[in-house]
C-alpha positions in Angstrom: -45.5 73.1 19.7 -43.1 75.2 22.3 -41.3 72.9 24.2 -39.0 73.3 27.4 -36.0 71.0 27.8 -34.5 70.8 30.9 -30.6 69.3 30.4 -28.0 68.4 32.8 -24.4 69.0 31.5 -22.9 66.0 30.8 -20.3 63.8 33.0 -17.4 66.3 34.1 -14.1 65.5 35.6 -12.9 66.2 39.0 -11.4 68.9 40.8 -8.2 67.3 41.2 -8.6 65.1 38.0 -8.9 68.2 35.9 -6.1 70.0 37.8 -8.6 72.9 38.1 -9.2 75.4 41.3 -12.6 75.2 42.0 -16.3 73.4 41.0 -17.0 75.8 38.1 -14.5 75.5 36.1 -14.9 71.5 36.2 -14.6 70.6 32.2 -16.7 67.8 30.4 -15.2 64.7 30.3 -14.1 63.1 26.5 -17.3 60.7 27.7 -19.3 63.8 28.6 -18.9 65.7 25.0 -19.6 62.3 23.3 -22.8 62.4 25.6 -23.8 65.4 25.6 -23.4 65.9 21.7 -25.7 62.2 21.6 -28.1 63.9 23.5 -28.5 66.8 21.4 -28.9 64.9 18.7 -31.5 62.9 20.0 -33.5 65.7 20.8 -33.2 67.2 17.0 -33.9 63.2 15.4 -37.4 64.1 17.7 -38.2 67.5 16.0 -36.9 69.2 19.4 -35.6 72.9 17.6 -34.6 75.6 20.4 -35.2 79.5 19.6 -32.8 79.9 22.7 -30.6 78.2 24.7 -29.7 78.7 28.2 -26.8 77.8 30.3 -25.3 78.1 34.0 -22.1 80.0 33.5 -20.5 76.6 34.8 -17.5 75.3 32.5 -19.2 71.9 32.0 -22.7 73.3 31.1 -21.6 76.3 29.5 -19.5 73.6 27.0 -22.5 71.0 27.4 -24.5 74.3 26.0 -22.0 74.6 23.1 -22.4 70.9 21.9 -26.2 71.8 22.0 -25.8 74.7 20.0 -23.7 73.0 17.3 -26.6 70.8 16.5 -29.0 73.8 17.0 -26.9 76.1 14.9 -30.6 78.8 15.0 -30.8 79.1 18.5 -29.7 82.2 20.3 -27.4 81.7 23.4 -27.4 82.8 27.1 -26.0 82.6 30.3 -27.8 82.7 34.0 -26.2 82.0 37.1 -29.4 80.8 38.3 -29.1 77.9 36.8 -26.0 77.6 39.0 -26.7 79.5 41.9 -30.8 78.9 42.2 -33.0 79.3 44.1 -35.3 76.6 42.0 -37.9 79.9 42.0 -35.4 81.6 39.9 -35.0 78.9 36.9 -38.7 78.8 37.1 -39.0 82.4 36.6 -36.3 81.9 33.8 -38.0 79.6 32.5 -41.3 81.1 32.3 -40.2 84.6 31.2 -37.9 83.0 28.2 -39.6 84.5 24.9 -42.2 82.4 22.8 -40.5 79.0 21.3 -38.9 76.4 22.1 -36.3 76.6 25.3 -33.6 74.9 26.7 -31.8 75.0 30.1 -28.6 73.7 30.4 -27.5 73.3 34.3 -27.0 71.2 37.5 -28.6 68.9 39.7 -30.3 68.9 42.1 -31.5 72.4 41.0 -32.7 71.1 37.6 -34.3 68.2 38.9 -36.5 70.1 41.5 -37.5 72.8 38.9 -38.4 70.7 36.0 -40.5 68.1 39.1 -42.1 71.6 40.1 -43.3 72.3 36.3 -44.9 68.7 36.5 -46.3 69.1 40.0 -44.8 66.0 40.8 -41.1 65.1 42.6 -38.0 66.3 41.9 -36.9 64.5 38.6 -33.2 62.9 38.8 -30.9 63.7 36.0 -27.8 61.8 35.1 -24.9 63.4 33.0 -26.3 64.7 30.0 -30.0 63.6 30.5 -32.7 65.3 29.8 -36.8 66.5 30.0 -38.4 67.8 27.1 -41.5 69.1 28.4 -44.7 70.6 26.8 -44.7 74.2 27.0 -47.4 75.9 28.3 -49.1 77.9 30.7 -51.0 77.6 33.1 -48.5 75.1 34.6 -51.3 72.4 34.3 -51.2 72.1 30.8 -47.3 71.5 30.8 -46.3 67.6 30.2 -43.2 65.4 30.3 -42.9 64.5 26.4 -39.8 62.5 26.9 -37.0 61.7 29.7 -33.5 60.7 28.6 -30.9 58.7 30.5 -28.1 58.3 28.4 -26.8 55.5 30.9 -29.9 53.5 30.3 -29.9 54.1 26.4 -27.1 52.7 27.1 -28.1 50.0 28.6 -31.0 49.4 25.8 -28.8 49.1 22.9 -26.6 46.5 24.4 
Protein backbone atom coordinates (compact mmCIF):
# COMPACT_ATOMS: atom_id res chain seq x y z
CA UNK A 1 0.00 0.00 0.00
CA UNK A 2 1.60 3.70 -0.90
CA UNK A 3 1.43 5.71 1.96
CA UNK A 4 2.05 9.54 2.59
CA UNK A 5 3.51 10.70 5.83
CA UNK A 6 3.24 14.10 6.72
CA UNK A 7 6.11 14.90 9.60
CA UNK A 8 6.92 17.94 11.55
CA UNK A 9 10.58 18.33 12.42
CA UNK A 10 11.07 17.79 15.81
CA UNK A 11 11.48 20.36 18.81
CA UNK A 12 14.24 22.94 17.75
CA UNK A 13 15.99 25.51 19.78
CA UNK A 14 15.70 29.18 19.68
CA UNK A 15 17.13 31.84 17.82
CA UNK A 16 19.04 33.21 20.66
CA UNK A 17 19.31 29.85 22.48
CA UNK A 18 21.08 28.38 19.42
CA UNK A 19 23.15 31.57 18.97
CA UNK A 20 22.02 31.37 15.27
CA UNK A 21 21.08 34.48 12.78
CA UNK A 22 17.85 33.68 11.60
CA UNK A 23 14.65 30.93 11.78
CA UNK A 24 16.21 28.54 9.23
CA UNK A 25 19.08 27.67 10.56
CA UNK A 26 17.23 26.80 14.01
CA UNK A 27 18.90 23.23 14.97
CA UNK A 28 17.02 20.24 16.62
CA UNK A 29 17.15 20.22 20.08
CA UNK A 30 19.17 16.97 22.00
CA UNK A 31 15.15 16.25 22.85
CA UNK A 32 14.16 16.82 19.24
CA UNK A 33 16.84 14.09 17.60
CA UNK A 34 15.77 11.65 20.46
CA UNK A 35 12.25 12.47 19.03
CA UNK A 36 12.45 12.60 15.94
CA UNK A 37 14.69 9.39 15.56
CA UNK A 38 11.49 7.67 18.05
CA UNK A 39 9.31 8.71 15.48
CA UNK A 40 10.96 7.24 12.72
CA UNK A 41 11.11 4.32 14.22
CA UNK A 42 7.70 4.00 14.99
CA UNK A 43 6.70 4.44 11.63
CA UNK A 44 9.19 1.41 10.36
CA UNK A 45 7.91 -0.94 13.72
CA UNK A 46 4.31 -0.20 11.47
CA UNK A 47 5.64 -1.37 8.11
CA UNK A 48 5.85 2.47 7.06
CA UNK A 49 9.04 2.10 4.18
CA UNK A 50 9.52 5.51 2.20
CA UNK A 51 10.85 5.26 -1.62
CA UNK A 52 11.60 9.08 -0.96
CA UNK A 53 11.91 11.47 1.45
CA UNK A 54 11.26 15.03 1.34
CA UNK A 55 12.41 17.97 3.37
CA UNK A 56 12.06 21.87 3.80
CA UNK A 57 15.63 23.08 3.35
CA UNK A 58 15.16 24.27 7.06
CA UNK A 59 18.08 23.21 9.48
CA UNK A 60 15.73 21.46 11.93
CA UNK A 61 13.72 19.44 9.17
CA UNK A 62 16.39 19.03 6.88
CA UNK A 63 18.27 17.09 10.19
CA UNK A 64 14.75 15.80 11.30
CA UNK A 65 14.89 14.31 7.51
CA UNK A 66 18.31 12.84 8.16
CA UNK A 67 17.26 10.87 11.44
CA UNK A 68 14.36 9.58 9.04
CA UNK A 69 16.69 8.54 6.54
CA UNK A 70 18.92 6.67 8.97
CA UNK A 71 16.12 4.38 9.82
CA UNK A 72 15.00 4.32 6.09
CA UNK A 73 18.57 3.77 4.79
CA UNK A 74 16.42 2.93 0.81
CA UNK A 75 14.80 6.02 0.47
CA UNK A 76 16.02 8.63 -1.89
CA UNK A 77 16.37 12.27 -0.48
CA UNK A 78 15.08 15.73 -1.43
CA UNK A 79 14.75 19.14 -0.69
CA UNK A 80 11.66 21.73 -1.52
CA UNK A 81 11.31 25.06 -0.15
CA UNK A 82 7.77 24.61 -0.37
CA UNK A 83 7.64 22.80 2.36
CA UNK A 84 9.09 25.98 3.91
CA UNK A 85 7.91 28.73 2.01
CA UNK A 86 4.18 27.21 0.82
CA UNK A 87 1.73 28.06 -0.41
CA UNK A 88 -0.26 24.71 1.12
CA UNK A 89 -1.16 24.29 -2.93
CA UNK A 90 2.44 23.73 -3.47
CA UNK A 91 3.11 20.72 -0.95
CA UNK A 92 -0.08 19.37 -2.28
CA UNK A 93 1.25 19.49 -5.74
CA UNK A 94 4.47 18.02 -4.24
CA UNK A 95 2.88 15.72 -2.74
CA UNK A 96 0.82 14.48 -5.48
CA UNK A 97 3.45 14.58 -8.23
CA UNK A 98 6.09 12.51 -5.84
CA UNK A 99 6.67 9.20 -7.91
CA UNK A 100 4.70 5.87 -7.13
CA UNK A 101 5.55 4.58 -3.29
CA UNK A 102 5.56 5.49 -0.30
CA UNK A 103 6.38 9.36 0.63
CA UNK A 104 7.40 11.41 3.23
CA UNK A 105 7.34 15.21 3.88
CA UNK A 106 9.39 16.53 6.41
CA UNK A 107 8.38 20.41 7.20
CA UNK A 108 6.63 23.03 9.41
CA UNK A 109 3.56 24.00 10.86
CA UNK A 110 1.07 25.46 10.18
CA UNK A 111 1.81 24.65 6.46
CA UNK A 112 1.82 20.86 7.14
CA UNK A 113 -1.09 20.82 9.16
CA UNK A 114 -3.30 22.64 6.54
CA UNK A 115 -2.06 20.35 3.70
CA UNK A 116 -2.29 17.00 5.24
CA UNK A 117 -6.27 18.49 6.76
CA UNK A 118 -6.72 19.42 2.93
CA UNK A 119 -5.77 15.64 1.77
CA UNK A 120 -8.54 14.50 4.39
CA UNK A 121 -11.03 17.13 3.49
CA UNK A 122 -11.32 17.87 6.96
CA UNK A 123 -9.43 20.83 9.33
CA UNK A 124 -6.10 21.68 9.43
CA UNK A 125 -4.39 18.81 11.55
CA UNK A 126 -2.01 20.16 14.53
CA UNK A 127 1.40 18.72 14.61
CA UNK A 128 3.59 18.88 17.67
CA UNK A 129 7.52 18.48 17.34
CA UNK A 130 8.18 15.40 15.51
CA UNK A 131 4.57 14.21 15.06
CA UNK A 132 3.25 12.78 12.39
CA UNK A 133 0.19 11.54 9.60
CA UNK A 134 0.64 8.57 7.81
CA UNK A 135 -1.96 8.69 5.39
CA UNK A 136 -3.38 6.28 2.70
CA UNK A 137 -2.12 7.05 -0.63
CA UNK A 138 -4.32 7.52 -3.25
CA UNK A 139 -6.05 9.33 -5.75
CA UNK A 140 -8.80 10.66 -6.26
CA UNK A 141 -8.33 12.50 -2.92
CA UNK A 142 -11.52 10.65 -1.57
CA UNK A 143 -9.97 7.51 -1.32
CA UNK A 144 -6.98 8.97 0.86
CA UNK A 145 -7.21 8.09 4.81
CA UNK A 146 -5.52 9.01 8.11
CA UNK A 147 -3.88 5.44 8.99
CA UNK A 148 -2.32 6.81 12.04
CA UNK A 149 -1.55 10.30 14.00
CA UNK A 150 1.43 10.46 16.32
CA UNK A 151 1.99 12.90 19.21
CA UNK A 152 5.13 12.13 20.67
CA UNK A 153 4.08 14.29 23.81
CA UNK A 154 1.02 12.18 24.31
CA UNK A 155 2.96 8.81 23.73
CA UNK A 156 4.47 10.27 26.18
CA UNK A 157 2.04 10.73 28.27
CA UNK A 158 0.65 6.93 27.66
CA UNK A 159 3.62 5.15 28.75
CA UNK A 160 3.85 6.88 32.03
Amino acid sequence: MDELVFMRHGHALGIREAGVPSDSQRPLSPRGEKEALTAAKKLAAAGFAPRLIISSPFLRAARTAELAASVFPQAAREISAALSDGPVQDILSLAESAPAGSVMLVGHQPLLGMAAGFCLSGASLDFAPAGFARLRRGAPRSQQALLEFYDPAGAEEQAR
